[in-house]
C-alpha positions as CSV (number, residue, x, y, z in Angstrom):
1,X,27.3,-12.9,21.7
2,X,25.3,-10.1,20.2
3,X,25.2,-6.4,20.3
4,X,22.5,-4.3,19.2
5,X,22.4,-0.6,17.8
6,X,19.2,1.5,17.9
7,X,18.6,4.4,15.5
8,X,16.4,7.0,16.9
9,X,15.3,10.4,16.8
10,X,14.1,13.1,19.2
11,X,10.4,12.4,19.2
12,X,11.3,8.9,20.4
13,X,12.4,9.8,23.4
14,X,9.9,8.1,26.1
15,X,10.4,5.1,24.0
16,X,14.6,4.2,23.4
17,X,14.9,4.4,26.7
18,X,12.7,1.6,27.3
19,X,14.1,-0.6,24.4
20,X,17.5,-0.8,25.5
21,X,16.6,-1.6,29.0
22,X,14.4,-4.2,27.8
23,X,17.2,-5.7,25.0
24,X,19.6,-5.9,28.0
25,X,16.9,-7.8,30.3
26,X,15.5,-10.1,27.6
27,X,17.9,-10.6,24.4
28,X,19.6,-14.0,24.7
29,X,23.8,-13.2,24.8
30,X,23.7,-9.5,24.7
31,X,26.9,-7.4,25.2
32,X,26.4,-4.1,24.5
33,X,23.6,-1.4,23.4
34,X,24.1,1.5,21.3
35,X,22.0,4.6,20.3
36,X,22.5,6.5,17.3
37,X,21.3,9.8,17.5
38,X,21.8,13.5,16.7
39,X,22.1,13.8,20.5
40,X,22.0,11.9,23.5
41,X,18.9,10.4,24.3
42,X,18.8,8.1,27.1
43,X,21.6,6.6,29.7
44,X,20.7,3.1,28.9
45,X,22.6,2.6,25.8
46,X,26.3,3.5,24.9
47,X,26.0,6.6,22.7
48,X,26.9,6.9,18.9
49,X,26.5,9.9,17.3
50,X,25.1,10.2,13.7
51,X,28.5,12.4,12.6
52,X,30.1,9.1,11.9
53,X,28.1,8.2,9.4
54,X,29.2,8.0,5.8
55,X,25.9,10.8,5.1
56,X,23.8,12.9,6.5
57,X,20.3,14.2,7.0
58,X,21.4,17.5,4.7
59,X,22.6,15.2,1.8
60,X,19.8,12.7,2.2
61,X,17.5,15.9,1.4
62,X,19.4,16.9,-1.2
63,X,18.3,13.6,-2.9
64,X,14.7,12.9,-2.2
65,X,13.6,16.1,-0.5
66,X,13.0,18.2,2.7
67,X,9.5,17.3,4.3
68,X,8.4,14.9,6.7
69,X,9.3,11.4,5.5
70,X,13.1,12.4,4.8
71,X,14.1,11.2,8.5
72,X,12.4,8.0,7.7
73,X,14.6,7.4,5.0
74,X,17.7,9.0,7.1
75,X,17.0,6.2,9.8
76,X,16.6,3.3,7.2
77,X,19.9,4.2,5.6
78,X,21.3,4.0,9.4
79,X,19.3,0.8,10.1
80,X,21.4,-0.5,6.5
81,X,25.1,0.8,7.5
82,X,25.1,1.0,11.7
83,X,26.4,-2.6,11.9
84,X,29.4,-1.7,9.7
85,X,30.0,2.1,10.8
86,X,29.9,1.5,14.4
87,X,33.5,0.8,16.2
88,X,33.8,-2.4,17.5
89,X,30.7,-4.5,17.3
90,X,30.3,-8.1,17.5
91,X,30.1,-9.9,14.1
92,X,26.2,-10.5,15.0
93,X,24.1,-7.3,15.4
94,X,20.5,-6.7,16.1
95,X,19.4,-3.3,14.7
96,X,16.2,-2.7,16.3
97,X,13.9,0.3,15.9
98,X,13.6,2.2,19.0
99,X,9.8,2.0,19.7
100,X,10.2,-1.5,20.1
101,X,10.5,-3.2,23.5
102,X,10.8,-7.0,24.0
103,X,9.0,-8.6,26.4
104,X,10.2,-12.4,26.7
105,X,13.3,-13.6,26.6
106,X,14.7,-13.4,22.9
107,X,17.0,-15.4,21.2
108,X,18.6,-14.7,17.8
109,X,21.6,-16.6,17.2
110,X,21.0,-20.8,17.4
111,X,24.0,-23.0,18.8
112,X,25.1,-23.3,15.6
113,X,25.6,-19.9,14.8
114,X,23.0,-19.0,12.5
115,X,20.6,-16.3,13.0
116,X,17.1,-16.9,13.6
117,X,14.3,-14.4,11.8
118,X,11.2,-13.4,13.5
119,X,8.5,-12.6,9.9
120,X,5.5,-11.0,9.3
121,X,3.1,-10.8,6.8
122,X,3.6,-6.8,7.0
123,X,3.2,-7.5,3.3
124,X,0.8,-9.7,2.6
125,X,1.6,-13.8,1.5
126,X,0.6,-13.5,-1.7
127,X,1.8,-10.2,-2.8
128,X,5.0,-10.7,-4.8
129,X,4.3,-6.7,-6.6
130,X,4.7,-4.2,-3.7
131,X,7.2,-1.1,-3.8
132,X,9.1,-2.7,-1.1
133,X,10.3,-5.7,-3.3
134,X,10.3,-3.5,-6.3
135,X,13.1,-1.4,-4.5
136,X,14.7,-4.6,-3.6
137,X,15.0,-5.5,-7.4
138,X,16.0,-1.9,-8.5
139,X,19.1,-1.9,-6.0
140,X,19.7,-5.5,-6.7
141,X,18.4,-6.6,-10.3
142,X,17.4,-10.6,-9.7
143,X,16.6,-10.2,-6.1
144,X,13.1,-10.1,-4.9
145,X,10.4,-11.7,-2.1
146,X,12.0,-15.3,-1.6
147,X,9.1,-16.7,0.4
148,X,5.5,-16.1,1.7
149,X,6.8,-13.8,4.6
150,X,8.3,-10.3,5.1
151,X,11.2,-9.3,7.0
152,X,9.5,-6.2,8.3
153,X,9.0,-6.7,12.5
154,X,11.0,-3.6,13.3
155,X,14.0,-5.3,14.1
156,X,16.9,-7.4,12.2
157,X,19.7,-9.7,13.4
158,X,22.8,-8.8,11.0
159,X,26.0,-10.7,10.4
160,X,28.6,-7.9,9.4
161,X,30.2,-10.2,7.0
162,X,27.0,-10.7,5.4
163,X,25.6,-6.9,5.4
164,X,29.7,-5.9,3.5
165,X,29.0,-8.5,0.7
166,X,25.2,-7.0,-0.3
167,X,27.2,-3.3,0.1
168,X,29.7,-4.6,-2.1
169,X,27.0,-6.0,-4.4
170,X,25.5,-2.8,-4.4
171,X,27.9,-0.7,-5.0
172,X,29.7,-2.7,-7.9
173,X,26.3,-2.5,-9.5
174,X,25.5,0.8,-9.2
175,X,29.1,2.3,-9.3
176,X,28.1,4.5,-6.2
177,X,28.4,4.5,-2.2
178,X,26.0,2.1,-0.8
179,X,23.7,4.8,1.2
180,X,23.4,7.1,-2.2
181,X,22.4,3.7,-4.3
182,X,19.9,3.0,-2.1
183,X,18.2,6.5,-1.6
184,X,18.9,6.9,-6.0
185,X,16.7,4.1,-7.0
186,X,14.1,5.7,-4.7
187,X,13.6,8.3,-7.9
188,X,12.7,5.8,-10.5
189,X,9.3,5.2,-11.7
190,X,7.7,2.9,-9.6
191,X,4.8,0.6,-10.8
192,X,3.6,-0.4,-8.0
193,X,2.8,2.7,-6.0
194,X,0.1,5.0,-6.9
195,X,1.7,8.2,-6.1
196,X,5.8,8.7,-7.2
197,X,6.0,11.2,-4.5
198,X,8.4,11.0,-1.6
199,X,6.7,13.8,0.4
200,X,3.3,12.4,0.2
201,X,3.5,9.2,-1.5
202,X,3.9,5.8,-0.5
203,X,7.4,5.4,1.2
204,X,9.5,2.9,-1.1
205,X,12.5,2.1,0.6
206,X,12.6,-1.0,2.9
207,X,16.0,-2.3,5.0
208,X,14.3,-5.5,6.6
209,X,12.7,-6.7,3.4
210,X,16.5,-6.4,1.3
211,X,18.5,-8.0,4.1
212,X,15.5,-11.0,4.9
213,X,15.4,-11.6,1.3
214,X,19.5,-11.3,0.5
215,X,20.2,-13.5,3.2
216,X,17.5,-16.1,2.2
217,X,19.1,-15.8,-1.4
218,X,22.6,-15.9,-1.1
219,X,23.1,-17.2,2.4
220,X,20.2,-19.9,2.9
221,X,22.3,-21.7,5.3
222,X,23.6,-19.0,7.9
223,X,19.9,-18.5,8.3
224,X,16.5,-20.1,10.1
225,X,13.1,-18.7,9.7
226,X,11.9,-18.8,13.5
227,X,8.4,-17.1,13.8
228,X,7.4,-15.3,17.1
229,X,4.5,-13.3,18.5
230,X,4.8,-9.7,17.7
231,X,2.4,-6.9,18.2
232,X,4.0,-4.6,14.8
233,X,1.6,-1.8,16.1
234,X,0.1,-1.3,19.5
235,X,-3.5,0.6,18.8
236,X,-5.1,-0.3,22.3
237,X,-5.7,2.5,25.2
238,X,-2.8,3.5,26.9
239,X,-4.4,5.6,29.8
240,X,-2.2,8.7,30.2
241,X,-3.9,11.8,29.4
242,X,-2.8,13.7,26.1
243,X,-2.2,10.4,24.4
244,X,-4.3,8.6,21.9
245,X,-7.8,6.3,23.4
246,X,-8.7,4.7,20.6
247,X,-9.7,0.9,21.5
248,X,-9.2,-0.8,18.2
249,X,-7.3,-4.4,17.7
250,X,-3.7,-3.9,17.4
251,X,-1.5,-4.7,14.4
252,X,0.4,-8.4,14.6
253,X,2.9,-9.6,12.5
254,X,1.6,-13.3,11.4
255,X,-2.3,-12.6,13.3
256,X,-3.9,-10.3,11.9
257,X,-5.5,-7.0,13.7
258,X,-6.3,-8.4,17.5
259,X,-7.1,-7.7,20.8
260,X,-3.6,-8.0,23.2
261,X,-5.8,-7.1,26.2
262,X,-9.8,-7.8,26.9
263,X,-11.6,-4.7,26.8
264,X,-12.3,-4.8,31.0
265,X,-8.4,-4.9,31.3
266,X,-7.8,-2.2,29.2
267,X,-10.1,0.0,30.8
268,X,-8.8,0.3,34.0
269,X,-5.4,1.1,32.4
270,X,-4.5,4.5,34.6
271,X,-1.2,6.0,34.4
272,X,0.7,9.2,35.3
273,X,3.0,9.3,32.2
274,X,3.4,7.1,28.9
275,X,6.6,5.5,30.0
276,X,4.5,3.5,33.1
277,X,2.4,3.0,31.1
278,X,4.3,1.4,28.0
279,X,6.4,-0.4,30.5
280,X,2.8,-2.3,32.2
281,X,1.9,-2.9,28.7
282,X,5.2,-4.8,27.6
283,X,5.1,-6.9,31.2
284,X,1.7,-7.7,30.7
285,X,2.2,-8.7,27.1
286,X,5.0,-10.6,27.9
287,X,3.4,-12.9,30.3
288,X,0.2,-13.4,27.5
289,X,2.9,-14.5,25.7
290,X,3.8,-11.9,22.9
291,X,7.6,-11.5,22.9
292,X,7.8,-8.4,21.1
293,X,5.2,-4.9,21.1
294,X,6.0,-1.9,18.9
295,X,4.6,1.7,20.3
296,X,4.4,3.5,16.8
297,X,4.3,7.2,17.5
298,X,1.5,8.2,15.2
299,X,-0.5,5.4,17.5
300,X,0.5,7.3,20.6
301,X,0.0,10.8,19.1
302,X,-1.9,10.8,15.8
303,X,-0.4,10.6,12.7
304,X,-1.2,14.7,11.6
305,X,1.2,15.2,15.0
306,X,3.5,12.8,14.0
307,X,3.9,14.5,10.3
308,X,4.5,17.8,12.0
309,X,7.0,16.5,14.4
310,X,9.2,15.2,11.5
311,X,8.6,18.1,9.6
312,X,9.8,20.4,12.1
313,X,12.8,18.4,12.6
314,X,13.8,18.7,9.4
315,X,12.8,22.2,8.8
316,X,15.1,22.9,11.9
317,X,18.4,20.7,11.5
318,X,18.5,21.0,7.3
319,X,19.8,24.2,5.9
């Protein structure tokens, strides 16, 4: 048995809709879905509301900033708590970002009760010095990449037990709550990233990368590296007017940049609004035999609209 939370935000409202439909149809021993949002976003998912939550947006700004990547570090410090904050979930939890849909049946806890990691190579096999596992180390001094992969596919199977143990870690380190630990060693000198800057700089801060790496530290036995086909960032036509038409490969977690449909396929892709549309993508991809596809907003509406979106949001909700 495993229930699932999705963080998500207003702009990713033709999408969360759409992932928990799909975790209920294709996630092996599902019980329950939840959103965690502002407000309520979709009728698919059980709804959580972010007041709950040990922080918020406002004090997140007050300690990196107000500008467009501060919800991106708001959601990561929800993707690193929700499995402990929300009431009442299973001891297994997949936290799943809420652009992505699966489209095969999924399975992420074994008969013998351990969880099973999909990896990338988000960050590359040989790259041991990235700000990702440099954050990893600040927050937990001896911890960093533990293998050739990454934990980054845009989704994580927790064990609660597991997550309290690296927030107890964490906080006995750092002498702090968990959520400001995390976002505090975001204002450290970084060596690996050419810009220090939260509002324009490379972001820092990565939840998959600490828990894959924790877990394959301290808890190499509750765990099995299980690799699957994932598409980490969709970049093919979508055929709805007022949405992106580039034709470029998309972005896979252990391929490379490829093609998920032949260019004569994709072409005739005609649609009346971006939900059909995503929702003929992930069946089709499905039955090619990809079991996960991630719609990244600034791939469906450019990344300068995707700034301003976030922006505004934050300009709106933080006083």
């Amino acid at each position: 048995m495993i229930d699932a939370v999705i963080p998500a935000h207003e702009k990713d409202v033709d999408t969360v809709g759409l992932c928990a439909e799909y975790i209920k149809k294709n996630v092996v021993g599902i019980r329950d879905v939840y959103v965690v949002s502002r407000n309520k976003l979709t009728d698919n998912a059980k709804w959580v509301s972010e007041d709950i939550f040990p922080f918020t947006l406002e004090e997140t700004s007050k300690i990196i900033g107000k500008h467009k990547r501060t919800c991106w570090y708001y959601a990561g410090l929800i993707q690193q708590t929700a499995a402990l904050v929300v009431p009442d979930l299973a001891e297994n939890v997949l936290v799943c970002d809420s652009d992505t849909i699966f489209a095969r049946p999924t399975k992420f806890i074994d008969d013998n009760g351990k969880v099973l990691f999909n990896v990338s190579y988000d960050v590359p096999a040989h790259v041991y010095d990235h700000p990702y596992f440099e954050y990893v180390e600040k927050l937990i001094p001896g911890l960093s990449k533990q293998s050739q992969y990454s934990g980054i596919v845009h989704h994580m199977p927790v064990k609660k037990s597991i997550l309290q143990s690296l927030h107890n870690k964490v906080e006995e380190l750092h002498g702090m709550p968990f959520w400001k630990a995390s976002l505090s060693v975001t204002l450290q000198d970084y060596k690996t990233v050419n810009k220090n800057c939260h509002a324009t700089g490379q972001g820092m801060m990565s939840t998959y990368d600490l828990y894959f790496n924790y877990v394959s530290k301290y808890f190499p036995d509750s765990m099995v590296v299980d690799p699957k086909k994932s598409v980490l960032a969709y970049k093919e036509k979508f055929g709805v007017p007022g949405f992106l038409e580039h034709n470029v490969p998309s972005r896979t977690n252990l391929y490379g940049n490829v093609k998920v449909f032949p260019d004569d396929e994709q072409n005739k892709f005609k649609f009346d609004n971006i939900r059909d549309s995503m929702r003929h993508i992930v069946n089709r991809a499905g039955e090619l035999g990809w079991h996960a596809i991630t719609f990244q907003d600034h791939t469906r509406v450019g990344a300068p609209e995707s700034a301003r979106i976030n922006d505004e949001y934050v300009q709106k909700y933080v006083l």
